[in-house]
LOZA-321097 format. One line per 5 residues: number of its first residue (from 1); their letters; for each residue x, y, z of C-alpha. Coordinates in Angstrom, 1 decimal, padded with zeros to 4 digits, m for minus. Example, Ala and Ser with C-alpha at 12.3 -4.5 7.8 and 13.67 -1.06 7.14 Angstrom:
! LOZA-321097
1) as) 012.3/m004.5/007.8; 013.7/m001.1/007.1
END
This chain:
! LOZA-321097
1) xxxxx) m001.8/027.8/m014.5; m001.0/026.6/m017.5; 003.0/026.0/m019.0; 003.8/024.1/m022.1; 007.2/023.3/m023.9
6) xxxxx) 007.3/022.1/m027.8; 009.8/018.8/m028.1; 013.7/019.9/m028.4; 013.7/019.6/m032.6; 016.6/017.2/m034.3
11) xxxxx) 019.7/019.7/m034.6; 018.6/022.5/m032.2; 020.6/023.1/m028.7; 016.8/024.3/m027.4; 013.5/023.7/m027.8
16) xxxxx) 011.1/026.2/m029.1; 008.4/027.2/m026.3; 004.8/028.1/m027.2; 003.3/031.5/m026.2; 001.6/030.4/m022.7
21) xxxxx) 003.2/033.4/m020.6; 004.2/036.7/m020.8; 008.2/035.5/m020.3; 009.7/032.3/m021.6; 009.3/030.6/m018.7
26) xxxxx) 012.3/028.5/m017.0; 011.5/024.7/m016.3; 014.2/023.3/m014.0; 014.9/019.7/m014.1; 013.3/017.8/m011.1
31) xxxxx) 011.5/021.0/m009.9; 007.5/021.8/m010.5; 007.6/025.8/m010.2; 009.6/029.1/m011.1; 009.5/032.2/m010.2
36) xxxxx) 007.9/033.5/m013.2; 004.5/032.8/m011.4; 004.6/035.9/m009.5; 003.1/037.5/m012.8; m000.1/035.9/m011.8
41) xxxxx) m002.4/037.5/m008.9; m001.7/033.7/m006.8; m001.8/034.9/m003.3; 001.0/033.1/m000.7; m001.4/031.7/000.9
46) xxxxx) m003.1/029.7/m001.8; m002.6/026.0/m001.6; m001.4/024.3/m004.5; m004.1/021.1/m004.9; m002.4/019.4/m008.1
51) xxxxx) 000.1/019.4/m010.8; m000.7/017.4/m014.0; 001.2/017.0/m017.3; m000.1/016.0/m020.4; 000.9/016.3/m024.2
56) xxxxx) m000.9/018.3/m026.6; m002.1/016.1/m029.5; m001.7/018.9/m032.3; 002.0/019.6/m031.7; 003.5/017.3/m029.5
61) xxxxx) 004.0/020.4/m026.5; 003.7/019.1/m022.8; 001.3/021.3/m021.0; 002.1/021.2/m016.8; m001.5/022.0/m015.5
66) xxxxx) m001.0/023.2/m012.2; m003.8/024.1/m009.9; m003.8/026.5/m006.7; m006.9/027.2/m004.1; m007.3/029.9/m002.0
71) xxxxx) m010.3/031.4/000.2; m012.1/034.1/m001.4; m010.4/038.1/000.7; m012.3/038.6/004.0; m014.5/042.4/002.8
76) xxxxx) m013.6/045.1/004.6; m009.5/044.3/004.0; m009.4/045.0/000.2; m006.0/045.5/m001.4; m005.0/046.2/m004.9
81) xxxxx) m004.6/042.6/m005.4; m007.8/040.7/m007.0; m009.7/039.0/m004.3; m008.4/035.6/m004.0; m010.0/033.1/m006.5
86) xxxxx) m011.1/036.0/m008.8; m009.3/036.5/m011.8; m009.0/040.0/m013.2; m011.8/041.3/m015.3; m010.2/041.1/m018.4
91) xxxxx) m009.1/037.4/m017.7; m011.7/035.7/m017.0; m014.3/034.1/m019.8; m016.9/032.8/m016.9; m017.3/033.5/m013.3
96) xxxxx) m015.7/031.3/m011.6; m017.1/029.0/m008.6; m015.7/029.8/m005.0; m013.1/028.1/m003.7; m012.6/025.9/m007.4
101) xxxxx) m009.7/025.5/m008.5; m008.1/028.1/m010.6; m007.2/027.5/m014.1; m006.1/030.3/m015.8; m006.9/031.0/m019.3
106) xxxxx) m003.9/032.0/m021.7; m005.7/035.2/m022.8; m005.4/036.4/m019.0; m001.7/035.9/m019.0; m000.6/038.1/m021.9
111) xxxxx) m001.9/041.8/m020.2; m003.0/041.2/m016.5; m004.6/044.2/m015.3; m003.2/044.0/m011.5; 000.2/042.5/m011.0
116) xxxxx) 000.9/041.7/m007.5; 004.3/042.0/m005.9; 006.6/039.2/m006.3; 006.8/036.2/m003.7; 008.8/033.6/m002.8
121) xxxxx) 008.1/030.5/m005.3; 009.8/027.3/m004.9; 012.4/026.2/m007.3; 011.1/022.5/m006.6; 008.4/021.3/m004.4
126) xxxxx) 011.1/018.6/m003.0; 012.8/021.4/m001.0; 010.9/021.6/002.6; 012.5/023.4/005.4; 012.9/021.4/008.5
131) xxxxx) 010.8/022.3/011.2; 014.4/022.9/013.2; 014.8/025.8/010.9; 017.9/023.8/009.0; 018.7/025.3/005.5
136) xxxxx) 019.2/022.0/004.3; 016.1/020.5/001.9; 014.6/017.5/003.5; 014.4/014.3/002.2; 011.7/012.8/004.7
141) xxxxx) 008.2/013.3/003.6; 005.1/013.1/005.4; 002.4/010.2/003.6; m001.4/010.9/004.5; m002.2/007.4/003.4
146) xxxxx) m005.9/005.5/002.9; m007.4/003.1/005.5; m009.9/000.6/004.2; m013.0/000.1/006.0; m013.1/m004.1/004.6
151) xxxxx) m015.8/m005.8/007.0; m013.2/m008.5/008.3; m011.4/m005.8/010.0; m011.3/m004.8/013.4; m013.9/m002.6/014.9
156) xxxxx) m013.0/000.9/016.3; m009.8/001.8/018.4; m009.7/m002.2/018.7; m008.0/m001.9/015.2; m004.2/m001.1/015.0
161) xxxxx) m005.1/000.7/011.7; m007.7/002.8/013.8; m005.0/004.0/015.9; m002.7/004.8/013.7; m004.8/007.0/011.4
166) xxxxx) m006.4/008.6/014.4; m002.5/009.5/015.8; m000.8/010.4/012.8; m002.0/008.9/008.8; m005.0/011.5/008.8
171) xxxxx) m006.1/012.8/012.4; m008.7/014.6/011.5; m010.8/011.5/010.5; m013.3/010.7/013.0; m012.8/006.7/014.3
176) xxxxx) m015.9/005.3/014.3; m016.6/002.7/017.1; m019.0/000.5/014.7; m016.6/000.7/011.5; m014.1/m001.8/010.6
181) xxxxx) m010.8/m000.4/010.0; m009.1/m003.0/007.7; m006.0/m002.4/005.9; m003.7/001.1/005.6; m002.2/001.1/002.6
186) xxxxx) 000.9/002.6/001.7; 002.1/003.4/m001.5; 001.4/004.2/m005.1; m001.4/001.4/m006.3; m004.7/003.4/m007.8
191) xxxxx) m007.2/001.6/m005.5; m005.6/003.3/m002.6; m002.8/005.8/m003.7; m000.6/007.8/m001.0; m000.6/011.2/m000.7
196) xxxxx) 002.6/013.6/m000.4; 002.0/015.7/002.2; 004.1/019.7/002.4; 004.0/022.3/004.9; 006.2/024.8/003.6
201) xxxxx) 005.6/027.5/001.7; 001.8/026.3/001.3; 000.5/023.5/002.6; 000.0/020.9/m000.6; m001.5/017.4/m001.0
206) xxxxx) 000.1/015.3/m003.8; m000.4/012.1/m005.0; 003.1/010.1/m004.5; 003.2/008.8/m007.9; 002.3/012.7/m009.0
211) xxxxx) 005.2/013.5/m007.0; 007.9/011.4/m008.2; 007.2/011.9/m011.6; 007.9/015.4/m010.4; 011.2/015.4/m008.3
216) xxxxx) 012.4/012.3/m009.6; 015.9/012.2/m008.5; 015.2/011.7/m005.5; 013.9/008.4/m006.4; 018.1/007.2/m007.4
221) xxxxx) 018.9/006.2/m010.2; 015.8/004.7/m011.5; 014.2/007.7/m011.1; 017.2/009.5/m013.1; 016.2/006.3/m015.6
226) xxxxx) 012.8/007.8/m015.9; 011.8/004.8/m013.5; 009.7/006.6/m010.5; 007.2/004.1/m009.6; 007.0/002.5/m006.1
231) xxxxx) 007.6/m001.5/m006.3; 005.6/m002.6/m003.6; 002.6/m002.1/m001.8; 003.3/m001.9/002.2; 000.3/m002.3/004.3
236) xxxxx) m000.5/m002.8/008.1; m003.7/m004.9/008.7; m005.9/m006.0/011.5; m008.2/m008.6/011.1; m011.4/m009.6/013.1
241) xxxxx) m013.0/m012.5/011.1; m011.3/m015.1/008.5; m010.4/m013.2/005.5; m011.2/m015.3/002.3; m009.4/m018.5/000.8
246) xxxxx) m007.4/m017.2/m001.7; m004.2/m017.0/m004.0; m002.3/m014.4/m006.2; m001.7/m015.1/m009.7; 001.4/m015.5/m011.0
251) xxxxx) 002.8/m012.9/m013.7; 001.3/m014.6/m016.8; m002.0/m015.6/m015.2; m002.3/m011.9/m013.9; m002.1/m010.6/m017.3
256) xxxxx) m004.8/m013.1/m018.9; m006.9/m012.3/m015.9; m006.8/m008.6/m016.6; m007.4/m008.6/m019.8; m010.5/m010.7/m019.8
261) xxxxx) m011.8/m009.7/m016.3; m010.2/m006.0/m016.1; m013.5/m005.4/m013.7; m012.5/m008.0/m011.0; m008.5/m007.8/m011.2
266) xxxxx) m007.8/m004.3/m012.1; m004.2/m004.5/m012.7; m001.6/m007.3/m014.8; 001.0/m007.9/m012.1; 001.9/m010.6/m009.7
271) xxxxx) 001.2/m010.6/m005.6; 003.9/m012.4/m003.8; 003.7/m011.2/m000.2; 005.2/m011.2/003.1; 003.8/m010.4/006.5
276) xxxxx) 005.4/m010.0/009.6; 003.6/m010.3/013.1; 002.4/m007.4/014.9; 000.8/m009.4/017.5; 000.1/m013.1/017.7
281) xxxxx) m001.1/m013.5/014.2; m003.0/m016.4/012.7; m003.0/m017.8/009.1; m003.9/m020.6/007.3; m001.1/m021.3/004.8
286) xxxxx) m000.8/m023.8/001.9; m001.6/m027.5/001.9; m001.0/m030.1/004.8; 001.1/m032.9/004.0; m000.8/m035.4/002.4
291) xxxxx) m000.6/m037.6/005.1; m002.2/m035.2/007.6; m005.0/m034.4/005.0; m005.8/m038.3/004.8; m005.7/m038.4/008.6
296) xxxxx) m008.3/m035.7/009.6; m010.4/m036.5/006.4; m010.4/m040.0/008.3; m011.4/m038.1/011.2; m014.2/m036.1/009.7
301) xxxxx) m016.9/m038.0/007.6; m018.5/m035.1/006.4; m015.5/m034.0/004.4; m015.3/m037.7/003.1; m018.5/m037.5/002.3
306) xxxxx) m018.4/m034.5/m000.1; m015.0/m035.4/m001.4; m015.7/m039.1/m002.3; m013.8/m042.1/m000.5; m012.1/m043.0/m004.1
311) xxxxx) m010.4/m039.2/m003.6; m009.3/m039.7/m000.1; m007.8/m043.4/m000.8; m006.3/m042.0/m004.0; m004.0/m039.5/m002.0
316) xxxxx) m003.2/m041.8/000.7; m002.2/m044.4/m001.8; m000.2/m041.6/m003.2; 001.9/m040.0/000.3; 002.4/m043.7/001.2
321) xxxxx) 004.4/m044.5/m002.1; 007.0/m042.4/m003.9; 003.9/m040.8/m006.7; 002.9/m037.3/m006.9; 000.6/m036.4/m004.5
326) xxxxx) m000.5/m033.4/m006.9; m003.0/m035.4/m009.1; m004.6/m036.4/m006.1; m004.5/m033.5/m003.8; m005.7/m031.4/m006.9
331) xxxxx) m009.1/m033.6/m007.3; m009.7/m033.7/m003.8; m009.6/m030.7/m003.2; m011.4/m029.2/m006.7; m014.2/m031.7/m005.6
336) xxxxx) m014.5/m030.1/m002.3; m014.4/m026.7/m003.9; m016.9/m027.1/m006.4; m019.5/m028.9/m004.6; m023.1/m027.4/m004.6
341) xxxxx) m023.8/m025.0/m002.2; m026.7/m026.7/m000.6; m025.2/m029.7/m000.3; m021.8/m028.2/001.4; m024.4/m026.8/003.8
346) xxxxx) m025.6/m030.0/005.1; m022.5/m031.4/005.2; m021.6/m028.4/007.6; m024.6/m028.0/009.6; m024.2/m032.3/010.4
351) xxxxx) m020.4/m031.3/011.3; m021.6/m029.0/013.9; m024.3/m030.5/015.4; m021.2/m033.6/016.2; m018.8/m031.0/017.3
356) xxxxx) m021.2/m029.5/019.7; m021.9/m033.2/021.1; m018.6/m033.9/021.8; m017.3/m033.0/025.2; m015.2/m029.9/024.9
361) xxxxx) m012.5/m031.7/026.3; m012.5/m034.3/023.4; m012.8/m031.7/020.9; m010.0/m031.8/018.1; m008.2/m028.2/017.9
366) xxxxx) m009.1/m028.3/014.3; m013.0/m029.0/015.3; m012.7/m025.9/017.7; m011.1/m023.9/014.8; m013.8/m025.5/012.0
371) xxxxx) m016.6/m024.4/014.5; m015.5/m020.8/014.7; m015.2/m020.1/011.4; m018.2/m021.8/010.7; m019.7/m019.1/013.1
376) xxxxx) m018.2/m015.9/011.2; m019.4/m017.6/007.1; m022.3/m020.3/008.2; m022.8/m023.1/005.1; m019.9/m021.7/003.4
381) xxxxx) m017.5/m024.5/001.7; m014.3/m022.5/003.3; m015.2/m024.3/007.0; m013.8/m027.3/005.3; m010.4/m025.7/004.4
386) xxxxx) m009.2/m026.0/008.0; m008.8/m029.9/007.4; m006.6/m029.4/004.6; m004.4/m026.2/005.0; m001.6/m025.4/007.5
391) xxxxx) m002.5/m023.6/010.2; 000.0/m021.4/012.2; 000.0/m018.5/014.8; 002.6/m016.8/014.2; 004.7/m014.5/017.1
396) xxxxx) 005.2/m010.6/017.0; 008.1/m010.6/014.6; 007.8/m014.0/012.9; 007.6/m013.8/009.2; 005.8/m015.3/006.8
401) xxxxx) 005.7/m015.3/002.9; 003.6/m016.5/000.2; 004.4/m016.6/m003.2; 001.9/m017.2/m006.1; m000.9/m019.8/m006.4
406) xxxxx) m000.6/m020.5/m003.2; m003.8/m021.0/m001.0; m004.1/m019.3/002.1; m006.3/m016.9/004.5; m005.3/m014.6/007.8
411) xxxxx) m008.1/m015.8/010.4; m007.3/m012.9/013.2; m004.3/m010.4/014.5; m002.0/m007.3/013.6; 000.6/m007.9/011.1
416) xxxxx) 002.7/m005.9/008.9; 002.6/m006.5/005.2; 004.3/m006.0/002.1; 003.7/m007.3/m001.6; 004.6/m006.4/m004.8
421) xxxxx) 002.1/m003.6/m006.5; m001.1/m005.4/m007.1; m004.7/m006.1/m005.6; m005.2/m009.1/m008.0; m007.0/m011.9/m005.5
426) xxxxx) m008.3/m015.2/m006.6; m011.3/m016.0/m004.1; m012.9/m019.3/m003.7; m014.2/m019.1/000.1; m015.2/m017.4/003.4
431) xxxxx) m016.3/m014.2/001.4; m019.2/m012.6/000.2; m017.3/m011.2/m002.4; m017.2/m013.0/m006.3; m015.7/m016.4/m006.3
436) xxxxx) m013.8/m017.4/m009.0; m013.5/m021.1/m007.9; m012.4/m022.8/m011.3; m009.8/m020.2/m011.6; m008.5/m021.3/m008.2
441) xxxxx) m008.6/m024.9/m008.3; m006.7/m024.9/m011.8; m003.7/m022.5/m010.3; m002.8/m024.0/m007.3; 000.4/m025.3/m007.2
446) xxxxx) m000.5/m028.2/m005.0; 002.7/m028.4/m003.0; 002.2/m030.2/000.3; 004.2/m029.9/004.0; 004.5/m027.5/006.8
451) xxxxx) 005.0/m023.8/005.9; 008.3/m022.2/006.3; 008.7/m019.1/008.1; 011.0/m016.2/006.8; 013.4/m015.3/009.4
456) xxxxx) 015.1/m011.9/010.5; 018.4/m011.5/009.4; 020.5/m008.7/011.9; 021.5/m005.7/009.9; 022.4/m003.5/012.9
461) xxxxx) 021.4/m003.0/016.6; 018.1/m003.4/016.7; 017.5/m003.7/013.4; 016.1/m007.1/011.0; 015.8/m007.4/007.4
466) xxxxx) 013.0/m009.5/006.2; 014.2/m011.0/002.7; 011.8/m012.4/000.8; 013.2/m015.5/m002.2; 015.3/m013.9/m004.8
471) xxxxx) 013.2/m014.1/m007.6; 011.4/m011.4/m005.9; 013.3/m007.9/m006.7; 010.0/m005.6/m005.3; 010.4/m006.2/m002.2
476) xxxxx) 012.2/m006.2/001.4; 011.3/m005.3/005.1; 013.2/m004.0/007.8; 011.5/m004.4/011.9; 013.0/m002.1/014.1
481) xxxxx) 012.3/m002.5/017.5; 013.8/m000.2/020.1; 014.0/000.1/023.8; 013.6/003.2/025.5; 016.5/005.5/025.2
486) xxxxx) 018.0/003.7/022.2; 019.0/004.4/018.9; 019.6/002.5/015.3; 020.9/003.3/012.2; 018.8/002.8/009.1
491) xxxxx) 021.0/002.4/005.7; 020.5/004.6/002.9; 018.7/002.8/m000.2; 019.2/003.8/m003.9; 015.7/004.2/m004.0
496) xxxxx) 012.4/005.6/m002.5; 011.3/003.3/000.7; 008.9/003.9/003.6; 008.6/004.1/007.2; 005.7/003.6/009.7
501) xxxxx) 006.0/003.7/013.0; 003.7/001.5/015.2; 004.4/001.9/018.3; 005.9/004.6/020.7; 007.9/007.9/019.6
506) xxxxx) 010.8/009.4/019.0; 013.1/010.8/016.5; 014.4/010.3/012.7; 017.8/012.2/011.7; 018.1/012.5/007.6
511) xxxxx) 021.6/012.6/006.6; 023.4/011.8/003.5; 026.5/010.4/002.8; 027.9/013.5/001.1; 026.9/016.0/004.0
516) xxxxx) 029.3/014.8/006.7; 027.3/016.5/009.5; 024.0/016.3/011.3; 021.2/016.5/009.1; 017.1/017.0/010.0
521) xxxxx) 015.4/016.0/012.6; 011.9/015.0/012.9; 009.9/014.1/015.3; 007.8/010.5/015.0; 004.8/008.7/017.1
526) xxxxx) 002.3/006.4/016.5; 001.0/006.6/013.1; 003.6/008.4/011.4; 004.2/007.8/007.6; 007.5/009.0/006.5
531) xxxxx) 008.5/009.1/002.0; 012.7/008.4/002.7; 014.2/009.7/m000.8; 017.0/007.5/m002.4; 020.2/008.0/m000.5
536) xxxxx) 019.2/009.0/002.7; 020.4/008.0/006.3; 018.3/007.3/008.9; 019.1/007.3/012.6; 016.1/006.6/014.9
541) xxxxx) 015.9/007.3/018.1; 014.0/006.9/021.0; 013.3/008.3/025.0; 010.7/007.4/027.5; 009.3/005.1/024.7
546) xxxxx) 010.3/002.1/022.7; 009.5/002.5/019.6; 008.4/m000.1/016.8; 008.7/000.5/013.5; 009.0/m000.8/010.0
551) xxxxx) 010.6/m000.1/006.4; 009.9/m001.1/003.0; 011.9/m001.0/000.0; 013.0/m002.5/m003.4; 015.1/m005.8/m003.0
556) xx) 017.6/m004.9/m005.0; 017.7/m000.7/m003.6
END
């Protein structure tokens, strides 16, 4: 189906609309459809697969291309209706393919041979009925969301991820007991883009950034602003082996990045991130003080060895006087990065064979860790990291955040996270993936001490808000964890956010502020994904089961 509108001309109260159907048809503002499509021979039971706009070169008209998919009529049960997915005779140019989508030439909309009756077409694709049978539109939408299969992740229903997206994000994918189920993503970002998921009247599967361009104010006012896009990129992730050492560019290093490597970081915007604890979570996370680094460099000769002695006595000289430790940490550590492989391997393979002398007993924590590692990415320079970066395990419901060109890597556990919208990663370490190891060296900020965890504010019974530092606008998080027959209250945001539900089941009632009565209420389990439009209430409730949950939204919404 195809629609097009010329641009309003200076001086005109209208704009002049191109021939593409029989009528003038009626766009409303946020909505997709009108009822002018029951000229066409689209059966009610044909599923609407994707709306796309574009803007013809020659004249400046936006075409809406919207495509519909039905199964071809069961013989035997003919009507005077064409058969679903034919066009009429005198419409169609070519055959078309069964079950294709269904683009409709404009010759077959100016004298249709077979008209069918008229049927009930949606003013706006952002009005679904509740389940309940309310008249009132929703404003919680399902998400069928990706799940990557990244080798670090956890194996089979031993993965959080795996057991949400067999419950609830797409149940109908088999869970493999051999595959690694990584990281769900959530959100709009192109290597992993949420999908908008409708019932009522057809069942239709819509890219989220597809759909807000399309209902947009119910993204607030920066949707009324023309603003739709999703800030952040929400994630839950479950992690089996060390992921790789690694930091997110900054703003201005993301954009040089992409524009000279657009094949390794696809996109021009900054990471910052946050995660939060699903269950006991470990990390490495930024540098050691100095002092500590000289210490178990004293304590490990292999490190000393491929670092240099001058290095190591250059950065103790610096912790014990009142210099920068960044000159120092920075060569010591670029040394270490950029040492050649087969040396770093013989280096690692000496640390071992001492580690597995020593009485387990007399074993350092950070020798147990180093051998461990060791046995996930054998010869690989990362081992060495251990020695220099903080690590921490972090509870279920600690917090941690890490802002750009700053070194880190999650060695094992669940954890919520949330970032702003970008997949730009700096690698150096414990990966088989492309290391950009001069790249890495040079960002790092080189700051030095114990990490600081990000901690829950209360914003209601039951109820934290995860804040990340305020030069970050993309991002907050709210945990909500619930005891059985309990409820909170989630505020409404001028602004889309998103809910996932990790554990247990329950209830979600929409409201607004403007409605002053009970609103929709939908039922929510394990694996749930829920789109909240701007301005919407949320009251969560739960029964038998506690439920844990968590929210995403803009900073600032």
């Amino acid at each position: 189906v195809l629609l097009c509108t010329r641009p309003t001309l200076a001086g005109l109260g209208e704009s002049t609309r191109s021939p593409c159907s029989r009528s003038p048809p009626r766009m409303p503002g946020p909505g997709l459809l009108t009822d002018y499509l029951h000229q066409l021979d689209i059966p009610a039971d044909a599923r609407l697969v994707s709306v796309t706009t574009s803007v013809d070169p020659v004249d400046g008209a936006t075409v809406w291309t919207v495509a519909y998919k039905a199964r071809p009529a069961v013989s035997g049960q003919g009507s005077q209706l064409a058969p679903h997915g034919v066009l009429p005779a005198e419409a169609r140019q070519k055959p078309s393919l069964p079950g294709s989508p269904r683009i409709l030439p404009l010759s077959g909309l100016s004298s249709p041979q077979v008209r069918p009756p008229p049927v009930d077409i949606p003013r706006s694709l952002s009005v679904d009925p509740s389940p309940t049978g309310s008249t009132q539109p929703s404003r919680c939408f399902p998400l069928k969301c990706i799940v990557q299969t990244y080798a670090w992740g956890k194996v089979g229903m031993d993965s959080v991820v795996a057991r949400l997206a067999a419950h609830g994000v797409d149940p109908d994918a088999p869970i493999e007991d051999s595959t690694p189920y990584a990281e769900l993503w959530m959100g709009t970002h192109p290597n992993g883009p949420s999908m908008v998921v409708l019932e009522t009247p057809w069942k239709t599967i819509t890219p989220l950034s597809e759909w807000l361009k399309l209902n947009p104010v119910l993204a607030g006012s920066q949707g009324m602003h023309g603003n739709v896009t999703v800030p952040f990129l929400f994630k839950v992730l479950s992690v089996r082996t060390a992921l790789s050492i690694q930091a997110h560019p900054d703003k201005q290093l993301a954009r040089e990045l992409h524009s000279k490597r657009a094949d390794l970081y696809k996109d021009d915007n900054h990471k910052p991130e946050m995660a939060i604890a699903v269950t006991p979570f470990e990390a490495l996370c930024g540098f050691q003080r100095a002092t500590s680094i000289v210490a178990n460099c004293t304590a490990c000769p292999e490190l000393v060895e491929l670092v240099g002695e001058d290095a190591v006595q250059a950065l103790d000289t610096a912790a014990l006087s009142s210099d920068d430790v960044k000159p120092a940490l920075r060569d010591l550590y670029t040394r270490l990065m950029t040492t050649p492989t087969h040396v770093v391997e013989g280096k690692l393979d000496n640390l071992m064979a001492r580690i597995d002398a020593t009485n387990e007993m007399l074993r350092m924590p950070v020798d147990t860790l180093a051998q461990r590692i060791h046995a996930q990415y054998p010869g690989d320079v990362g081992v060495f990291c251990v020695y220099l970066l903080n690590y921490r395990v972090l509870k279920p419901g600690e917090a941690l955040f890490m802002a750009a060109n700053e070194p880190h890597a999650y060695l094992y556990g669940d954890c919520i996270e949330c970032m702003a919208c970008s997949d730009n990663v700096v690698r150096a370490g414990l990966t088989p993936k492309f290391k950009d190891t001069h790249v890495l060296c040079n960002m790092l900020t080189y700051n030095d001490g114990p990490v600081e965890l990000v901690h829950g504010n209360p914003v209601g019974k039951f109820v934290q808000e995860f804040l990340p530092p305020p030069e970050v606008d993309e991002f907050r998080l709210e945990r909500c964890q619930l005891p059985p027959g309990s409820a909170c209250s989630l505020k409404a945001v001028d602004g889309v956010s998103i809910l996932v539900v990790i554990q247990g089941s329950g209830t979600i009632e929409e409201s607004t502020a403007d409605r002053g009565s009970a609103g929709i209420v939908h039922e929510v389990a394990v694996g749930t994904v829920q789109l909240v439009c701007a301005g919407t209430h949320l009251q969560l409730r739960t029964q038998q089961d506690g439920v844990l949950a968590f929210r995403a939204c803009a900073r600032n919404a």
